[in-house]
Backbone bond lengths (Angstrom), bond angles and torsions (degrees), N, CA, C in turn:
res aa  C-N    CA-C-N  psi(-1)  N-CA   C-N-CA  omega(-1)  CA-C   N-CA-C  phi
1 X - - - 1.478 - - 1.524 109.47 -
2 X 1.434 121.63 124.89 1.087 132.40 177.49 1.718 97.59 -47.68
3 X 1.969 101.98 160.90 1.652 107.57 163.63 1.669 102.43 -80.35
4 X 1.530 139.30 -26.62 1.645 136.07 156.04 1.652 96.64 -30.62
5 X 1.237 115.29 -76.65 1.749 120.02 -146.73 1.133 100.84 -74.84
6 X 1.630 136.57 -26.99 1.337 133.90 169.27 1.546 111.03 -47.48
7 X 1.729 111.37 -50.63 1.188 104.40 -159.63 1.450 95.30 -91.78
8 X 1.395 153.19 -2.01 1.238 137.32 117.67 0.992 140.81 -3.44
9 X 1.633 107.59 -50.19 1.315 114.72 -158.12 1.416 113.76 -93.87
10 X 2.151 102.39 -34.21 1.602 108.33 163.24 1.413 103.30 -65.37
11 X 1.112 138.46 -58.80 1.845 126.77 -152.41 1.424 99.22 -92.48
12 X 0.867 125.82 130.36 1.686 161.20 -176.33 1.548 94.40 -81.22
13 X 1.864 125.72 125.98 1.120 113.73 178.67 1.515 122.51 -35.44
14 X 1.450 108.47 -43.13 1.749 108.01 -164.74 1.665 98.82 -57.19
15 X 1.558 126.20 -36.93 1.613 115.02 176.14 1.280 101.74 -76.12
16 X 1.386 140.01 -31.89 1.300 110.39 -177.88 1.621 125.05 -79.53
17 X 1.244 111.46 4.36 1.150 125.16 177.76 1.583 98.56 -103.18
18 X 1.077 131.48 -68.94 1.359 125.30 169.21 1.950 111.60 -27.54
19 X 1.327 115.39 -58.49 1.474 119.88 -179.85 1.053 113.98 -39.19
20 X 1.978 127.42 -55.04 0.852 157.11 -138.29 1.480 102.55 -77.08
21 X 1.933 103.53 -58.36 1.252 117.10 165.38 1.555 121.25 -53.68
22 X 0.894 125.06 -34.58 1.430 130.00 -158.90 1.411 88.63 -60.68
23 X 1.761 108.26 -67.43 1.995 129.75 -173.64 1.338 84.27 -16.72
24 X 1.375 102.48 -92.16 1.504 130.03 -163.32 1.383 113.76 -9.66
25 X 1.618 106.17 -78.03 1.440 117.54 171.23 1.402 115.26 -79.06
26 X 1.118 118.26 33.83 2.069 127.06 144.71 1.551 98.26 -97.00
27 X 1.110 122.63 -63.19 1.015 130.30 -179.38 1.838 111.98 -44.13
28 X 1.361 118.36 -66.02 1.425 117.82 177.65 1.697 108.03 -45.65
29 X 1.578 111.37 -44.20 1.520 98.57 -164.55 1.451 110.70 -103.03
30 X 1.501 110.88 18.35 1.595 133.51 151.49 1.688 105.06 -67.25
31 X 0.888 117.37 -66.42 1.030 139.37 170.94 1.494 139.09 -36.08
32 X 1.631 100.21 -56.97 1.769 105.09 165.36 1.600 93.73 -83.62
33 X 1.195 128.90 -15.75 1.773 111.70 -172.81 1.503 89.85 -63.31
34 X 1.605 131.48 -69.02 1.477 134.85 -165.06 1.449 114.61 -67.19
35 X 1.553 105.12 -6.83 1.593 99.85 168.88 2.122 130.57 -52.76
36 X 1.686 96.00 -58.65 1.143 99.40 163.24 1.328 136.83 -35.93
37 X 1.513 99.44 -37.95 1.940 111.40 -173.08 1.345 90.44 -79.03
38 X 1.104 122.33 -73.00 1.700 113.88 -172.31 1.362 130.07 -66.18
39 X 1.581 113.26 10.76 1.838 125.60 149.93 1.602 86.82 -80.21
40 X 0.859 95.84 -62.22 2.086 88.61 -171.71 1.320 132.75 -12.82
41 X 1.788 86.59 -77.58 1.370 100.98 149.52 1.537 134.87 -34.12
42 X 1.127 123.44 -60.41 1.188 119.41 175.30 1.226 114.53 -42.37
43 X 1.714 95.67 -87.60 1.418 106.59 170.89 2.099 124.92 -12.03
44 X 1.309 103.43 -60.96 1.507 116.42 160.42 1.183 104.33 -30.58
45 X 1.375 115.18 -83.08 1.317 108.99 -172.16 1.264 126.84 -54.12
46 X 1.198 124.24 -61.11 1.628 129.76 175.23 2.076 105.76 -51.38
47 X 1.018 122.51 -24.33 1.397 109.21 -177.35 2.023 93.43 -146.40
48 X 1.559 108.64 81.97 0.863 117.16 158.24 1.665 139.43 -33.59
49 X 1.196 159.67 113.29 1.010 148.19 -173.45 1.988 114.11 -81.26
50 X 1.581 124.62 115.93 1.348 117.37 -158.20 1.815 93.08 -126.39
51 X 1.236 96.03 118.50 1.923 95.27 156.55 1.337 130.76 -95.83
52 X 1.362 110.68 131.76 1.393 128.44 -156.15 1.492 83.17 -83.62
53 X 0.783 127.84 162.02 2.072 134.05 173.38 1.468 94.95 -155.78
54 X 1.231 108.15 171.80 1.553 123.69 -173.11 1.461 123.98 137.23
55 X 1.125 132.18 145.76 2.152 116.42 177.94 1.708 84.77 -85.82
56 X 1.195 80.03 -176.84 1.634 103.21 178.08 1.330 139.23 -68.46
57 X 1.396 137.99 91.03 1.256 138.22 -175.01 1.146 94.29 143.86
58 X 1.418 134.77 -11.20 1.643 120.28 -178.06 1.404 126.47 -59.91
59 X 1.358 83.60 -37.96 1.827 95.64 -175.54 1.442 119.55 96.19
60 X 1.714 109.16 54.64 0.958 98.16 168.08 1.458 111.59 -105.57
61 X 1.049 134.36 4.88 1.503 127.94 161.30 1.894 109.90 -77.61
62 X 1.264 117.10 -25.23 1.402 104.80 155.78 1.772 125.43 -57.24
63 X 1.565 106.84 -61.51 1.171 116.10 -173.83 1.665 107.83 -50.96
64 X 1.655 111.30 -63.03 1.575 101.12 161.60 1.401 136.52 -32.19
65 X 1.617 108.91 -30.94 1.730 105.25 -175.09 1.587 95.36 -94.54
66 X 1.121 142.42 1.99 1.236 146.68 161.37 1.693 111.35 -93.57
67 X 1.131 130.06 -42.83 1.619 102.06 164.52 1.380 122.73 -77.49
68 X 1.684 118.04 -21.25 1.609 124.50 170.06 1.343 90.68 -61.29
69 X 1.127 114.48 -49.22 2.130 100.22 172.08 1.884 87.68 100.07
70 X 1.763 121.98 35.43 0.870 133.09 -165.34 1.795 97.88 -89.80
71 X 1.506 130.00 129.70 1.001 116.12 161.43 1.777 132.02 -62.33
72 X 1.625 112.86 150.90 1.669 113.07 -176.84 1.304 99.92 -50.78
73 X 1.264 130.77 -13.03 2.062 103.35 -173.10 1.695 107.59 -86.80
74 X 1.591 114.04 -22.26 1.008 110.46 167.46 1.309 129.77 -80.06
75 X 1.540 116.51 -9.48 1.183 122.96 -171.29 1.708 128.61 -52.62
76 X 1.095 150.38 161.08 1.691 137.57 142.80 1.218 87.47 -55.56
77 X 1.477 100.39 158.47 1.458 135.18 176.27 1.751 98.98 -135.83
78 X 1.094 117.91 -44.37 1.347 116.53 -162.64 1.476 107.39 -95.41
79 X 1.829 114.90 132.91 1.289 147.25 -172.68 1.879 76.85 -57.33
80 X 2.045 93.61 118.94 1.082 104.85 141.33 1.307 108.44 70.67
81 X 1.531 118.62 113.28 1.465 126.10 -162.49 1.841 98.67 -118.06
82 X 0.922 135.66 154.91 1.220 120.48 -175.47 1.480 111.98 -114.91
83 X 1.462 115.02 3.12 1.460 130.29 174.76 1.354 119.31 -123.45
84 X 1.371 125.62 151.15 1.403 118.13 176.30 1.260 97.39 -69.58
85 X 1.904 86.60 154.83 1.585 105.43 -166.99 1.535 81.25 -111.22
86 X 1.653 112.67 176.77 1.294 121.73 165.52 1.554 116.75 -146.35
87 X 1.143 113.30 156.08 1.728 97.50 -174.58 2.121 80.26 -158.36
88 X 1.151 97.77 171.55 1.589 114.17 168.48 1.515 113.67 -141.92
89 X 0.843 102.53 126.20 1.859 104.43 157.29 1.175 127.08 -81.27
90 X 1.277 131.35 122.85 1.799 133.58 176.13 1.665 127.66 -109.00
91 X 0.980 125.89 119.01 1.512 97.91 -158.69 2.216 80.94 -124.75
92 X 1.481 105.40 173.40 1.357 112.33 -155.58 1.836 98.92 -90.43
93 X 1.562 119.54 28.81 1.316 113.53 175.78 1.389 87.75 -132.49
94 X 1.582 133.57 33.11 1.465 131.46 164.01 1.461 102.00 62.03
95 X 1.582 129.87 45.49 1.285 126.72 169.13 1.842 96.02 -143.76
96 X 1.235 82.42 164.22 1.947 98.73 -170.19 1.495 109.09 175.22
97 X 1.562 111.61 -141.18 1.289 122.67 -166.35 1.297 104.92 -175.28
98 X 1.693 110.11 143.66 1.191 99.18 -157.66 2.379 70.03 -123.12
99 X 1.617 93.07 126.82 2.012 91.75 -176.58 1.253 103.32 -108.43
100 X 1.248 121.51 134.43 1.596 130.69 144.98 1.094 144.94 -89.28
101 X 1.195 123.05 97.30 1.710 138.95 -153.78 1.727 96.19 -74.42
102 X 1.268 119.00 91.25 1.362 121.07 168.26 1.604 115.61 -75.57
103 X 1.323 106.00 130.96 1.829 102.91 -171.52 1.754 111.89 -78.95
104 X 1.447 83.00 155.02 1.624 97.98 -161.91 1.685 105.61 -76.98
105 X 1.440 113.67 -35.78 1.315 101.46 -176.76 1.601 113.09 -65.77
106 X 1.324 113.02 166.85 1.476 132.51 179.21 1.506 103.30 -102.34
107 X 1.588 101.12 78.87 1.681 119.93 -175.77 1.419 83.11 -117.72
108 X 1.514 96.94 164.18 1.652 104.30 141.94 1.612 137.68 -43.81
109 X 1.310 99.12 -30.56 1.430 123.36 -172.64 1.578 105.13 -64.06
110 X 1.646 98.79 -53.19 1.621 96.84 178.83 1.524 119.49 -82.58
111 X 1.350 94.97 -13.69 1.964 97.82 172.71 1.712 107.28 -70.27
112 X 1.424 113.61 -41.75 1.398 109.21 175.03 1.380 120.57 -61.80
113 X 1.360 129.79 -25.58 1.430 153.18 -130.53 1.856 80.68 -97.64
114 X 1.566 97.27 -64.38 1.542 115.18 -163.91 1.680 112.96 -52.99
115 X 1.713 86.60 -41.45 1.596 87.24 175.33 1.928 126.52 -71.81
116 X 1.165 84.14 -37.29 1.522 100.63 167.78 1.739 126.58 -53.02
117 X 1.775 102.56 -46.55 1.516 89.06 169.00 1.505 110.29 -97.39
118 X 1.438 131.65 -9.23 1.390 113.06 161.77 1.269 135.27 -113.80
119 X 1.563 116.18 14.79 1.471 122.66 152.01 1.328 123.26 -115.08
120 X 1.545 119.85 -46.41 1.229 115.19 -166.94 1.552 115.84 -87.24
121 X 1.488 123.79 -14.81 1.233 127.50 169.75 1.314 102.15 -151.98
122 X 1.724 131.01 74.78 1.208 126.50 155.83 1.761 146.64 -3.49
123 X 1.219 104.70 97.88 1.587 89.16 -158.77 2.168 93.15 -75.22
124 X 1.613 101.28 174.56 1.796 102.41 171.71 1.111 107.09 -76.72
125 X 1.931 124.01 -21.09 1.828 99.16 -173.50 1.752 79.13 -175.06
126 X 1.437 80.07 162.96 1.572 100.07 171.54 1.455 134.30 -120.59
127 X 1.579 133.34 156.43 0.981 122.23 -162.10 1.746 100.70 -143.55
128 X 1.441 104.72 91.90 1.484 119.90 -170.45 1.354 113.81 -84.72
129 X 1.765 107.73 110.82 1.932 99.99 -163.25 1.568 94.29 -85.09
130 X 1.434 129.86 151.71 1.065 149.89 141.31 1.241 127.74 -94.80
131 X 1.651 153.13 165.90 1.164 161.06 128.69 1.612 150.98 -109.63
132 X 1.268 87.62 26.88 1.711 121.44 -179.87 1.821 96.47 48.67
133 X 0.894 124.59 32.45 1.408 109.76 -173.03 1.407 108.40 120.89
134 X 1.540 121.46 -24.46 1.815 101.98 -152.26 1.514 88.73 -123.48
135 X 1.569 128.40 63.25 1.167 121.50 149.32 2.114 118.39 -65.04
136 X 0.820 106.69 155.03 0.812 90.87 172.34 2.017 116.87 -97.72
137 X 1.779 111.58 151.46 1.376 113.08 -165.78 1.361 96.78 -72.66
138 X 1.749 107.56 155.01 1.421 113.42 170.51 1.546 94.67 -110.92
139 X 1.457 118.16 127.30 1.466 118.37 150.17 1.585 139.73 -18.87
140 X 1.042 135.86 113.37 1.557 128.16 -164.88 2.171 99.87 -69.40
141 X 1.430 95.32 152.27 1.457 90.44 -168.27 1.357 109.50 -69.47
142 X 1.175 111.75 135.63 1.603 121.23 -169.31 1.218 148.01 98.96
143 X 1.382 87.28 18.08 2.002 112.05 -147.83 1.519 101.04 -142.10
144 X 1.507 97.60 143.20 2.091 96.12 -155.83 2.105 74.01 -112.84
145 X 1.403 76.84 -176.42 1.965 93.53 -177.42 1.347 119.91 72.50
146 X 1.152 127.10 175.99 1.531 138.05 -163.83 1.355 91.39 -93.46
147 X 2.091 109.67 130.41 1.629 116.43 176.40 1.765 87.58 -79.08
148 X 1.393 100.14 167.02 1.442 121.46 -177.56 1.864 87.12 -139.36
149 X 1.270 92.01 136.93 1.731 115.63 146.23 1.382 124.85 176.93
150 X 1.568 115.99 141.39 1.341 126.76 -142.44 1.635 102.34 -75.03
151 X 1.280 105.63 162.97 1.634 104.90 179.70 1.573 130.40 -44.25
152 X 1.576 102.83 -44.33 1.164 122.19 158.89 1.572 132.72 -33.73
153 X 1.438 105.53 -61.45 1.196 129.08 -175.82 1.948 100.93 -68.65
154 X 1.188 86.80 -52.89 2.106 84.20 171.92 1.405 127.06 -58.99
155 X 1.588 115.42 -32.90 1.547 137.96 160.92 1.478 91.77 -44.64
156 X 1.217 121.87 -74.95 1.972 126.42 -170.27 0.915 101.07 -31.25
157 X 1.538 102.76 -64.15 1.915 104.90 -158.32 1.217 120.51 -73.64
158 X 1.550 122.12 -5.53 1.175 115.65 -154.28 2.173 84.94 -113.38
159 X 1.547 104.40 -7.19 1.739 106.28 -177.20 1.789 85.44 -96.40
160 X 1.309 140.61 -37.99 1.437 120.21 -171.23 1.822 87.84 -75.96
161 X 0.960 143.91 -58.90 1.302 138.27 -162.99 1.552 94.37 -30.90
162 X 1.525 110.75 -85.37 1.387 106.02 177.64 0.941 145.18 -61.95
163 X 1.914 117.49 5.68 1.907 97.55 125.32 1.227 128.15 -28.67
164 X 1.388 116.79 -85.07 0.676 139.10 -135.77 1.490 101.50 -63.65
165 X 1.693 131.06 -50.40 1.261 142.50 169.64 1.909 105.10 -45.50
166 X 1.033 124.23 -65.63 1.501 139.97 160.54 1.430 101.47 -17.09
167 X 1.019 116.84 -72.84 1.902 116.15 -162.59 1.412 91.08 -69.75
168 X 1.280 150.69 -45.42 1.070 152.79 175.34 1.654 116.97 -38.81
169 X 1.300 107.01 -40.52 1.801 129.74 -155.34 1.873 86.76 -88.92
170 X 1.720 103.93 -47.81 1.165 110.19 -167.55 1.658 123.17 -72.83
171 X 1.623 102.01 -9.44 1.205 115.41 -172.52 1.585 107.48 -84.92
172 X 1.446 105.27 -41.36 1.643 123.19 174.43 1.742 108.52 -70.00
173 X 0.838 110.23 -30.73 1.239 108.19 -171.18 1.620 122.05 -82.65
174 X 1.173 103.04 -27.33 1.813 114.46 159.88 1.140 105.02 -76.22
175 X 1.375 150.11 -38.46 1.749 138.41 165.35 1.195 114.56 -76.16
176 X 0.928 105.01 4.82 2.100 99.44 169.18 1.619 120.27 -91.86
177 X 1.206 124.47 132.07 1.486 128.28 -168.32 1.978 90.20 -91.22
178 X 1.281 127.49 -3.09 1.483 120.24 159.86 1.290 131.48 -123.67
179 X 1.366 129.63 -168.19 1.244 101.00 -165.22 1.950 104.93 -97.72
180 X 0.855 124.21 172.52 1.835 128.19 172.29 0.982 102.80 -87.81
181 X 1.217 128.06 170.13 1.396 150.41 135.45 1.420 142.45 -116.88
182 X 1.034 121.51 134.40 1.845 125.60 -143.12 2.018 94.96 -124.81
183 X 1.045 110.79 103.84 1.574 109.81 164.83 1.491 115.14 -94.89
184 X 0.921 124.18 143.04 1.654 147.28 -171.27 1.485 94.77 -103.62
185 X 1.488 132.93 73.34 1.280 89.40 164.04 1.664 126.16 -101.85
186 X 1.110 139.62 157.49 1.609 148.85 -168.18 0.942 122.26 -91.65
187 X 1.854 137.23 62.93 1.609 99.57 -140.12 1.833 81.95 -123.33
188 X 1.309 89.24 -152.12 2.036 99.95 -134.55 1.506 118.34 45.05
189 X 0.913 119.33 58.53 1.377 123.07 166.84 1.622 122.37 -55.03
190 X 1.177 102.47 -39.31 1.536 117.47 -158.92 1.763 88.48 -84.45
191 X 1.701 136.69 8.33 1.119 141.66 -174.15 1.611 85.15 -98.16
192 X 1.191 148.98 -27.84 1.374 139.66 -127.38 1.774 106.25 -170.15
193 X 1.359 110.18 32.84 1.726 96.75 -160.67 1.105 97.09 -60.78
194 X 1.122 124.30 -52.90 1.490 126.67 -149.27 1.694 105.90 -57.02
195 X 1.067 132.72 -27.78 1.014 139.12 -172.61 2.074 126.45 -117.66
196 X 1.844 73.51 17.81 1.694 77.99 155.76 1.430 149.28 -20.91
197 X 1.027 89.37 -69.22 1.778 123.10 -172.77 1.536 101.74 -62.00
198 X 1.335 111.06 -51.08 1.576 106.35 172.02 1.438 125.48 -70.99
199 X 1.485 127.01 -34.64 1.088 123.01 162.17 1.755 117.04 -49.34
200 X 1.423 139.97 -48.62 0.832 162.79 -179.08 1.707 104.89 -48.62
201 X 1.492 114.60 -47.25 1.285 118.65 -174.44 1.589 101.84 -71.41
202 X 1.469 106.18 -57.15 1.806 107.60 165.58 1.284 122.63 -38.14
203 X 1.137 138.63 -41.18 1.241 135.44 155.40 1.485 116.37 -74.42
204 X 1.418 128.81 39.63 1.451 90.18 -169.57 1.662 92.87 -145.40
205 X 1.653 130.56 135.12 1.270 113.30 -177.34 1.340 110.40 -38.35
206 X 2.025 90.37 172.79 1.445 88.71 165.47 1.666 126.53 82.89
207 X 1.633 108.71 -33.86 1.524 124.51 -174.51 1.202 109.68 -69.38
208 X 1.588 138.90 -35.30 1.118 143.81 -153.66 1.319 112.00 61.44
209 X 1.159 129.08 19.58 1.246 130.63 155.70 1.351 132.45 -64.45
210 X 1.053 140.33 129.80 1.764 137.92 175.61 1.414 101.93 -20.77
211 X 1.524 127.64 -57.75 1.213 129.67 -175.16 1.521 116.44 -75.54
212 X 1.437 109.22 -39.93 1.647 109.76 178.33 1.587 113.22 -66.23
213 X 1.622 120.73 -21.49 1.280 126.48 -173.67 1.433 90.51 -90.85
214 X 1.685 150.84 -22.89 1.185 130.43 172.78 1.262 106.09 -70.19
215 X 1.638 119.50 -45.44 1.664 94.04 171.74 0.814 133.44 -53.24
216 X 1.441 122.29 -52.66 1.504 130.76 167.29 1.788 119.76 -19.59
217 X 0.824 103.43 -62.91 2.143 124.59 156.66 1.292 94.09 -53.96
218 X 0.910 152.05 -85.00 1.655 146.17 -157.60 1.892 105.43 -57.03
219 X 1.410 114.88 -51.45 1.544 110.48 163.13 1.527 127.04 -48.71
220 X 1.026 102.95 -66.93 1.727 127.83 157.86 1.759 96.49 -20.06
221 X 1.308 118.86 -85.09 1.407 122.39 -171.54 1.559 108.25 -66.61
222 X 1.195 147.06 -56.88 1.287 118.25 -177.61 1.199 123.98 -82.97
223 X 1.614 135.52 5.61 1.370 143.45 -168.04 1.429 110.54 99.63
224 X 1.438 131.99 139.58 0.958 140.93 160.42 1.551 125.90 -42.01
225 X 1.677 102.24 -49.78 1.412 129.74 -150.65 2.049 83.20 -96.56
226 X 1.042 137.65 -22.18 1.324 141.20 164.95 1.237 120.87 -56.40
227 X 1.641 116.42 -56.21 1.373 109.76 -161.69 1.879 107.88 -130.07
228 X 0.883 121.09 121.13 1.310 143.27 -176.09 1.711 118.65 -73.51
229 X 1.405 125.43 100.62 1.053 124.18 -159.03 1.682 103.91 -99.76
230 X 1.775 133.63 109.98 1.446 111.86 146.66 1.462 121.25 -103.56
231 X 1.642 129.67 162.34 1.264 113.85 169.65 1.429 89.90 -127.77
232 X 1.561 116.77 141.34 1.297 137.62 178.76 1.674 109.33 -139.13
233 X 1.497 99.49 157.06 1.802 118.57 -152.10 1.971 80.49 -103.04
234 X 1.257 121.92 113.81 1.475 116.96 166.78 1.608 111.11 -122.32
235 X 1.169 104.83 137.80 1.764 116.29 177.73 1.440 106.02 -112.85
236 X 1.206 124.69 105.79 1.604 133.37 168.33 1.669 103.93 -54.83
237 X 1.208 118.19 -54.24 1.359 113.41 169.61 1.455 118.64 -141.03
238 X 1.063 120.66 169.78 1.500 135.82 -160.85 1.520 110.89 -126.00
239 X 1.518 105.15 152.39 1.829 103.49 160.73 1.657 123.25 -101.56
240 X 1.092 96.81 179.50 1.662 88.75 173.04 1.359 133.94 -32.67
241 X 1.311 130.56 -173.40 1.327 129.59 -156.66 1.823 85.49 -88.09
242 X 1.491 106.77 -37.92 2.253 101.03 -174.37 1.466 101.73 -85.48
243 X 1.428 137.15 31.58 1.162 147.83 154.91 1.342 110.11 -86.35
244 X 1.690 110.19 148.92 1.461 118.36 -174.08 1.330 117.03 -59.12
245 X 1.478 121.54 -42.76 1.081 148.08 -154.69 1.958 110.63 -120.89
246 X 1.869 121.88 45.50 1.190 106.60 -142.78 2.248 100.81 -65.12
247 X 1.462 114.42 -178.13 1.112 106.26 -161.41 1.684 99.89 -83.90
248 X 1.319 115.32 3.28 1.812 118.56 173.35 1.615 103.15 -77.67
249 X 1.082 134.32 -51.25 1.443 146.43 141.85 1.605 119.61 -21.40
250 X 0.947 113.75 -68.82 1.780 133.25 173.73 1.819 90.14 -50.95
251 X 1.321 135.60 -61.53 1.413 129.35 176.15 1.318 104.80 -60.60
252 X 0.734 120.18 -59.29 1.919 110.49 -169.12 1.384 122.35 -56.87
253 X 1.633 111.83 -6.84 1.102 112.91 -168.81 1.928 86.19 -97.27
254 X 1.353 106.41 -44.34 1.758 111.76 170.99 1.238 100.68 -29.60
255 X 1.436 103.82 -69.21 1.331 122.14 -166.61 1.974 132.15 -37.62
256 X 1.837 97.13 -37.84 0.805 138.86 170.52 1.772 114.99 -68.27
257 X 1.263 101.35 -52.81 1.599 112.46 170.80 1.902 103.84 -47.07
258 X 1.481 84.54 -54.95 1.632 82.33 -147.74 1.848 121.15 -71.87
259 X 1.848 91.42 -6.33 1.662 122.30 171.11 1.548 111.18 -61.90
260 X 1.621 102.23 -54.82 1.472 106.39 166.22 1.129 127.09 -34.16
261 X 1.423 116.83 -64.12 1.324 145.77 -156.58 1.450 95.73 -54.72
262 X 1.766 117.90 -68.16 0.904 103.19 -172.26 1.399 132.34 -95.79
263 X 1.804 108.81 30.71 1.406 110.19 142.87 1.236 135.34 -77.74
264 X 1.814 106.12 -20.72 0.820 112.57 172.35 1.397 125.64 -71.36
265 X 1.247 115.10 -18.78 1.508 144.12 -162.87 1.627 101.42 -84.86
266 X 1.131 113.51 -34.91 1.591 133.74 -175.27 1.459 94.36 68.02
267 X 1.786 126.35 61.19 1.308 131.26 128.33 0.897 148.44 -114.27
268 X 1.159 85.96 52.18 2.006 115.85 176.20 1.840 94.05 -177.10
C-alpha cells in the first residue's frame, strides 16, 4: 500500500477536506498578516518620507511649499513656525514625497520634532536649508520692531544649529541597514547670485570651511559609504527678468532640487 492510500485510509474524506481547508486558510491569513508590511513598503518607496532641517529664517517652509507645488496663499508668511509643518509632493506617475518641516527654534517642540524624524520614525533623507548668512532675524520674545543681526553672527547660529541636526543624522545613520541621504540646500540665492559658486564651496565637504569641516565630522562618524552628501544653490523666489537671479531661474533651480531628490529616491 502506497504512503498516498495509507493516509486515505486513516483520514475519512470529512478530515481530508477539513485538513485541506485548514492549509488554505493558514495560507490566506499568512498572507493578509504580510499584506500591510508590503503596502508599506511600497507606499515608502513611491512617497518617501524627507526632513526639512534648518534654524529659523532660512526658509524652509517656503522651499517646501514650492516643491509640494503649494500655492503663495497657502504659504507661511510668518518667521518661524513652532510646530512641524507637513506638505507632500504628488507627481502624475504615483511618485512624490511626503516633507517634514522641523522647527527652527530650540523649543521643546523642535527637540520632539528631531526625535521624531530621526529616531522614532526614520525619515529616507534629509534636506538641510542654509542661507550663507541671509537668514532672516527672528525678534526676541517680547520685543516689537525689526530683529537685526549681522551676517556673521547668522553664519554662527546657523554652524551651532547644525550640530546639533548632524549628531542627529549621524545617530540614524549608523542604525540603518541602507545608505541616507543628506541635501545641502543654499537658498536665497537670488540675495547673493553673483557669488554662488562660493557659497556652495562653504557648504560643501572637503572645503575646509567651518561648515565643510562639520561635514567632514558628520561623514567620519556615520561612514562614508552610509551617507550621501549633495549641495545645491535654491531660490524660493526670484525678481524680474533685469534681476540677477530672474524668478524663471529661481524655478529651475526648484526644479533642479526636486530632480535630485528623486534620483535619490530611485524614481527615475
Amino acid at each position: 500500500m502506497s504512503r498516498a492510500t495509507r493516509i486515505r485510509t486513516i483520514l475519512p474524506a470529512s478530515g481530508r477536506n477539513a485538513a485541506l481547508g485548514a492549509t488554505i486558510a493558514g495560507t490566506v491569513l499568512t498572507g493578509l498578516a504580510a499584506a500591510p508590511e508590503r503596502i508599506g513598503r511600497l507606499f515608502r518607496h513611491r512617497y518617501p518620507t524627507v526632513a526639512v532641517t534648518g534654524m529659523t529664517g532660512v526658509g524652509k517652509s517656503q522651499l517646501a511649499d514650492r516643491l509640494s507645488r503649494r500655492t503663495a496663499s497657502n504659504a507661511v508668511t510668518e518667521v518661524g513656525s513652532a510646530v512641524m509643518e507637513r506638505r507632500t509632493r504628488r507627481s502624475a506617475r504615483l511618485h512624490g514625497f511626503r516633507f517634514l518641516v522641523v522647527p527652527g527654534d530650540n523649543a521643546a517642540t523642535r527637540l520632539g520634532a528631531l526625535d521624531e524624524v530621526f529616531h522614532d520614525e526614520p525619515v529616507d533623507g534629509v534636506i538641510h536649508v542654509v542661507a550663507n548668512g541671509h537668514a532672516t532675524p527672528r525678534r526676541t520674545a517680547g520685543t516689537t520692531g525689526a530683529a537685526t543681526a549681522t551676517r556673521e553672527e547668522l553664519l554662527a547660529a546657523e554652524l551651532e544649529d547644525w550640530s546639533i541636526t548632524a549628531h542627529r543624522i549621524a545617530s540614524m545613520a549608523v542604525r540603518r541597514d541602507r545608505p541616507v541621504w543628506l541635501v545641502i540646500a543654499v537658498t536665497k540665492a537670488d540675495l547673493y547670485a553673483d557669488d554662488v559658486d562660493e557659497a556652495l564651496a562653504y557648504y560643501s565637504p572637503g572645503s575646509g570651511s567651518p561648515f565643510g569641516d562639520k561635514l567632514d565630522e558628520l561623514r567620519a562618524l556615520a561612514g562614508g559609504a552610509r551617507l550621501s552628501v549633495d549641495v545645491l544653490p535654491v531660490s524660493s523666489q526670484g525678481g524680474d527678468r533685469k534681476s540677477d537671479l530672474p524668478a524663471k531661474q529661481a524655478s529651475a533651480m526648484v526644479d533642479a532640487l526636486a530632480t535630485r531628490l528623486a534620483q535619490l529616491s530611485g524614481h527615475v
